[in-house]
C-alpha positions in Angstrom: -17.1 -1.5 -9.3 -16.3 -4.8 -7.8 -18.5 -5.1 -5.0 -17.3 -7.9 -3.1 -14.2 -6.0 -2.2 -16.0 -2.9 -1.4 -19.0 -4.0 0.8 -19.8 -7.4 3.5 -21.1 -10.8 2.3 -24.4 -9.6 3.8 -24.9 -6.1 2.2 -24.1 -7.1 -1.8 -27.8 -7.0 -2.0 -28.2 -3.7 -1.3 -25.0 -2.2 -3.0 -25.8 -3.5 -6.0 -29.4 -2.2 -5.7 -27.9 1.3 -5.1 -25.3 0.9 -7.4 -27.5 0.6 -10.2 -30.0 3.3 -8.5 -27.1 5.6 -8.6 -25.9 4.8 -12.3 -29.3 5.2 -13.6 -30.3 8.4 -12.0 -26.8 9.8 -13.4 -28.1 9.0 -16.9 -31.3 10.6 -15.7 -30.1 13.7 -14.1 -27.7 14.1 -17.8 -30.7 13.2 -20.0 -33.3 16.0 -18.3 -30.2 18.7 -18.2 -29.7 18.5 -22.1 -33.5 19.3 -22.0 -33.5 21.7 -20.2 -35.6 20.2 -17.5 -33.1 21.7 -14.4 -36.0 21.6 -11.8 -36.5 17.5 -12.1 -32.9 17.0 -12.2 -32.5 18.7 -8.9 -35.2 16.5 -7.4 -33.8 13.1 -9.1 -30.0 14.7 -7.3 -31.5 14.6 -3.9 -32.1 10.9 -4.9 -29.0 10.3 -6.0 -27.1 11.9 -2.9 -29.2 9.4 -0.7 -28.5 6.7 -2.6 -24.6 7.6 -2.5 -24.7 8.0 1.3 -26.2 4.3 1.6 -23.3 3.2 -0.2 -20.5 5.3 1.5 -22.0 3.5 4.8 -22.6 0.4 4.0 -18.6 0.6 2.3 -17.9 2.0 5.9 -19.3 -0.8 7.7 -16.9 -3.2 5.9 -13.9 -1.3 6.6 -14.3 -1.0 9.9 -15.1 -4.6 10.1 -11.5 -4.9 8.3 -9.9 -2.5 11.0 -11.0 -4.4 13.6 -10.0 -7.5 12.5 -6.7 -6.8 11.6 -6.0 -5.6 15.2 -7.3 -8.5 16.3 -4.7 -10.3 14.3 -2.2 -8.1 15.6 -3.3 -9.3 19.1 -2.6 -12.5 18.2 -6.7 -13.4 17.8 -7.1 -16.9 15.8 -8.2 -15.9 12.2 -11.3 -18.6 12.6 -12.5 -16.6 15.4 -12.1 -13.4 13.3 -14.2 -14.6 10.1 -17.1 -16.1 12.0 -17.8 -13.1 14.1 -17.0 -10.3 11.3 -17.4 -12.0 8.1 
């Protein structure tokens, strides 16, 4: 995933820290079900879940951002005053 078109400047940080998270507890959660061990992979999936809801909002924050913006341009709002106030 690219993440500069997914997530704001400010958040890369922590998109890429729960992007890898993610990717890595997938591996996990696939590596304890071929042995057998159901009950940790349930726990390391609660993980997982959290860790895909930080980046489901932290993806929403940019497209609203984005929404905004473009009504803004709509409006006629100089795109300056759009980039320094939303990205």
């Amino acid at each position: 995933m690219r993440l500069h078109k997914h997530f704001m400047p400010e958040d890369l940080k922590q998109a890429s820290k729960e992007s890898w998270c993610a990717k890595d507890l997938l591996q996990l959660i696939s590596e304890l079900l071929e042995a057998g061990e159901v009950e940790k992979a349930k726990h390391y999936s609660t993980d997982l879940t959290k860790s895909l809801h930080e980046l489901s909002k932290l993806a929403d924050k940019k497209r609203i951002a984005e929404s905004y913006a473009k009504m803004l341009r709509q409006m006629g709002v100089q795109g300056e005053l759009i980039r320094r106030n939303f990205f």
